[in-house]
N, CA, C and O of each residue as an XYZ file, in Angstrom:
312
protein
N      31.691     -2.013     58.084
C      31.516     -3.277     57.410
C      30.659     -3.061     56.160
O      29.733     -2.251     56.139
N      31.015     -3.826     55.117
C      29.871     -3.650     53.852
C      29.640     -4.727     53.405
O      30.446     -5.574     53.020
N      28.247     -4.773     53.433
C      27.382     -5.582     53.297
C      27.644     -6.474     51.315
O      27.841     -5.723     50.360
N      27.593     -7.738     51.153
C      27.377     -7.997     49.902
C      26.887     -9.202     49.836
O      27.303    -10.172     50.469
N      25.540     -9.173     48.689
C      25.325    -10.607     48.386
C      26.278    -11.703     47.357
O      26.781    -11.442     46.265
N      26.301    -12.475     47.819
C      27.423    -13.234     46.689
C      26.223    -14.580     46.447
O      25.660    -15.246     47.316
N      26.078    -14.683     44.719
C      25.323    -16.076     44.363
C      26.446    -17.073     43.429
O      27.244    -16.869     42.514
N      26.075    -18.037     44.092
C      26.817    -19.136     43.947
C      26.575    -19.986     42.856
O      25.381    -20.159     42.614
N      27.340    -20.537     42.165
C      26.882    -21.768     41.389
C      28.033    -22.781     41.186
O      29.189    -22.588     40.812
N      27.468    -23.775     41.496
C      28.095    -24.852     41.886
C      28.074    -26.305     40.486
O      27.255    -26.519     39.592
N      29.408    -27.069     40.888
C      29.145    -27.856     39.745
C      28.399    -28.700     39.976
O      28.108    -28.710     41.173
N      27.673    -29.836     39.111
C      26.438    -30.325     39.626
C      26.822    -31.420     40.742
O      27.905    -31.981     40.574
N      26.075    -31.775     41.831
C      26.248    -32.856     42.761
C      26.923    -32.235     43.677
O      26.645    -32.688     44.787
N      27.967    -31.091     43.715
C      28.221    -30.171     44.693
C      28.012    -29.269     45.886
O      28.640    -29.093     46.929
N      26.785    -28.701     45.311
C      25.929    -27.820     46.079
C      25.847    -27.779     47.722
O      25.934    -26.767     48.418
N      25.583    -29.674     48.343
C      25.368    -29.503     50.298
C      26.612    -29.502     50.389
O      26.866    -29.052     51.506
N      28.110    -29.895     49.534
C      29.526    -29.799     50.152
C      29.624    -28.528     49.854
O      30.210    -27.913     50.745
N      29.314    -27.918     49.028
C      30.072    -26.114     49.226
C      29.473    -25.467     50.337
O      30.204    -24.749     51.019
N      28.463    -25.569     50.596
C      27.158    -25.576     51.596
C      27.849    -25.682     52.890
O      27.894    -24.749     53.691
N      28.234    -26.509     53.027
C      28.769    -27.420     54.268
C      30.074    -26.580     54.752
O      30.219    -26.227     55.922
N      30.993    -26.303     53.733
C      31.927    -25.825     53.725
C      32.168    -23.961     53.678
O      33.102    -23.190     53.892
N      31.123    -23.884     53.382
C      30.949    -22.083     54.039
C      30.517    -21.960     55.220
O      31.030    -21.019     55.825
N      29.543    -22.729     55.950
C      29.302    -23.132     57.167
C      30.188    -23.334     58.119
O      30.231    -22.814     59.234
N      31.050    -24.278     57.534
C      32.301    -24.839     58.598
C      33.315    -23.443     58.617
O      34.094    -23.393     59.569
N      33.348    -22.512     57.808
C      34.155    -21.690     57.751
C      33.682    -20.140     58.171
O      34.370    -19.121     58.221
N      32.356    -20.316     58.434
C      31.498    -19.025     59.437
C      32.108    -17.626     58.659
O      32.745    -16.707     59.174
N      31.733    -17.775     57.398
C      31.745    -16.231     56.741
C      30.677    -15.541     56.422
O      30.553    -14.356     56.113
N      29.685    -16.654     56.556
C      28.712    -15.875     55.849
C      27.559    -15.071     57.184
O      27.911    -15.151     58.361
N      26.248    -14.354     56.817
C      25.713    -14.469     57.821
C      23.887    -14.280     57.681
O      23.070    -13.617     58.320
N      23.796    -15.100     56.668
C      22.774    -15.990     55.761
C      23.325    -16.967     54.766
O      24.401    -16.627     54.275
N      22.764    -18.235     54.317
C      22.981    -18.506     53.333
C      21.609    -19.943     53.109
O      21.308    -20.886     53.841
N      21.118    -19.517     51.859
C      20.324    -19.843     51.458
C      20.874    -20.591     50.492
O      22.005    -20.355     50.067
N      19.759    -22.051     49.835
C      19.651    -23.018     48.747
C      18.360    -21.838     47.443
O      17.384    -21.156     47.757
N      18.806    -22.013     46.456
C      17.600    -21.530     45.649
C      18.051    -22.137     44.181
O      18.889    -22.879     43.668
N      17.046    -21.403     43.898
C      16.837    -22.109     42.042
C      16.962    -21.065     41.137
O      16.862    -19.851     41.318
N      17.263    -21.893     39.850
C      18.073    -20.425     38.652
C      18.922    -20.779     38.052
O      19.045    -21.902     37.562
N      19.875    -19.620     37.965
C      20.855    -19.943     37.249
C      22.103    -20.057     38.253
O      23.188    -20.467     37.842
N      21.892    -19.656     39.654
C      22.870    -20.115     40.724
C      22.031    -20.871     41.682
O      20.806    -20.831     41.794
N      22.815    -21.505     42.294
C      22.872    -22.442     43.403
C      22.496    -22.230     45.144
O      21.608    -22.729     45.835
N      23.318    -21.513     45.384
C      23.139    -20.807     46.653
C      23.067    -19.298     46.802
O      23.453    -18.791     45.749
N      22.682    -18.274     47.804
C      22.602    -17.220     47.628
C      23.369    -17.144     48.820
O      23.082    -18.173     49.432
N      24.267    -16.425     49.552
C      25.253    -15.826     50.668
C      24.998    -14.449     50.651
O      24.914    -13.795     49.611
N      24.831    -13.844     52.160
C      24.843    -12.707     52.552
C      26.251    -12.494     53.447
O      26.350    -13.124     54.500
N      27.090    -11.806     53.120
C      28.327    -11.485     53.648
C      28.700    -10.356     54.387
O      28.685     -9.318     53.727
N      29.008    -10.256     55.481
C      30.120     -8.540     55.960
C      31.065     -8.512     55.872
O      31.744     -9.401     56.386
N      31.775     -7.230     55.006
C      33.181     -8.080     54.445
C      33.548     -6.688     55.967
O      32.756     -5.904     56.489
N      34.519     -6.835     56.146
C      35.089     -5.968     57.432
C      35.837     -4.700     56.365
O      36.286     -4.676     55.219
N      35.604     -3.400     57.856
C      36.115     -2.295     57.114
C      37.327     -2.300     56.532
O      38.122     -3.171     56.884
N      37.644     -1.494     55.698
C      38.661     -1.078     55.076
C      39.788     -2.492     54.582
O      41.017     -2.415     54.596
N      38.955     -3.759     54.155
C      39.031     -4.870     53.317
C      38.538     -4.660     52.043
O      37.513     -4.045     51.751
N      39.303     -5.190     51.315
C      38.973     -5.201     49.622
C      38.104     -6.174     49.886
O      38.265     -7.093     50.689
N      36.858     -5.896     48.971
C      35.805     -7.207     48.487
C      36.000     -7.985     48.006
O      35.624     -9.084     48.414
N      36.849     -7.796     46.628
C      37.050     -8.924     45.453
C      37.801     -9.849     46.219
O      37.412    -11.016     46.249
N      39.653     -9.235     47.359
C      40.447    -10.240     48.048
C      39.710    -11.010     48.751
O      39.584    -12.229     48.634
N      39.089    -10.133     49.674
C      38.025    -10.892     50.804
C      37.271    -12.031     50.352
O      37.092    -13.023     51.059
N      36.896    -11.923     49.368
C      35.836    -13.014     48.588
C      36.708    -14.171     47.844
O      36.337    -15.342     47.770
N      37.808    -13.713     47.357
C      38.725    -14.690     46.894
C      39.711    -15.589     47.994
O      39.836    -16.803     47.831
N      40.317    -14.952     48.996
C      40.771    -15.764     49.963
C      40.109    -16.583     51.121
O      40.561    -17.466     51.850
N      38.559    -15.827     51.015
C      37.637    -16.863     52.379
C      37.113    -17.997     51.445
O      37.116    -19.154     51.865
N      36.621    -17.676     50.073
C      35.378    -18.558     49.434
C      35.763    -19.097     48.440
O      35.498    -20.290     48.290
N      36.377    -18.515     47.625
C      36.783    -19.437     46.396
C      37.745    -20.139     45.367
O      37.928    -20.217     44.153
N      38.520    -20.851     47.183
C      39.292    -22.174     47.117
C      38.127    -23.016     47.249
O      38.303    -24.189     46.920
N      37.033    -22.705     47.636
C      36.212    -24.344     47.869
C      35.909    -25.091     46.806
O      35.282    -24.516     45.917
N      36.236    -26.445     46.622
C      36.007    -27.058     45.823
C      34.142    -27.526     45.433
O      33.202    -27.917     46.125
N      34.301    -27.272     44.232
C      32.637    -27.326     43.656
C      32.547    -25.969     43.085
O      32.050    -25.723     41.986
N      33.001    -25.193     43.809
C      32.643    -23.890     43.069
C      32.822    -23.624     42.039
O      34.027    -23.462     41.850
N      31.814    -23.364     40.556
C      31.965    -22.762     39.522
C      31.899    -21.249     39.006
O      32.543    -20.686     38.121
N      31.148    -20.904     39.650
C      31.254    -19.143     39.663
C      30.544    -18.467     40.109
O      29.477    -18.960     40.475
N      30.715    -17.369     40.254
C      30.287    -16.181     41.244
C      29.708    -15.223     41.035
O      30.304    -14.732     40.077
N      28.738    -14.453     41.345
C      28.107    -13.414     41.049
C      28.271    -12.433     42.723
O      28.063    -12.992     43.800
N      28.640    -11.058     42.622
C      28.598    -10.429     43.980
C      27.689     -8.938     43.388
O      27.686     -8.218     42.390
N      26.994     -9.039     44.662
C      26.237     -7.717     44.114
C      26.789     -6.729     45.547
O      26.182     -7.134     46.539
N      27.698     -5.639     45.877
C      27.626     -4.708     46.814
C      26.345     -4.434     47.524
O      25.457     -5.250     47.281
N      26.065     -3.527     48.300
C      24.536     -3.081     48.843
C      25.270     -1.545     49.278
O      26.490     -1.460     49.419
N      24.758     -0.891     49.382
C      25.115      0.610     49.704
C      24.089      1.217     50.661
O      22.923      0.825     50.602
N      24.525      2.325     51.699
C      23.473      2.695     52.565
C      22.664      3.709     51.736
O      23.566      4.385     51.242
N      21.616      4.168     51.333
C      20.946      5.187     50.814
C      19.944      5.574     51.720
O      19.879      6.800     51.799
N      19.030      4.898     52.530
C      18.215      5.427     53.558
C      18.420      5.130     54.606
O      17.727      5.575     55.521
C-alpha cells in the first residue's frame, strides 16, 4: 500500500459537504479541517499495484465542491 497526503480545496460554503462525503465513502484514513490555501488535509492508502493519479480520480474527485488538489506521495526511507 502507499501512503499519500492529498490537500483539498474546496469552493467556498463547501468544505462540511466534501467532508461529509469522503467520510460516507471511507477512503480516507485521517482527514483533517485546516487553514491556507487548502481546505482539508486527507491521509490516504492507495492499495498495491494501483495507479495514484486513477485511484485519486475515480474515489475523490467526482465530489461535488471540489476545486483542486494537491497530492504529495510519502516513500519508506527509514
Amino acid at each position: 500500500m502507499t501512503c499519500v497526503f492529498v490537500q483539498i480545496r474546496c469552493k467556498p460554503g463547501t468544505t462540511y459537504r466534501v467532508a461529509q462525503q469522503i467520510v460516507l465513502r471511507g477512503i480516507h484514513s485521517e482527514l483533517y479541517s485546516k487553514s491556507g490555501a487548502f481546505d482539508l488535509l486527507m491521509k490516504l492508502y492507495i492499495p498495491g499495484g494501483a495507479d495514484v493519479g486513477k485511484y485519486i480520480d475515480d474515489k475523490l474527485l467526482d465530489i461535488p465542491g471540489i476545486e483542486r488538489t494537491l497530492t504529495t506521495p510519502t516513500f519508506k526511507a527509514f
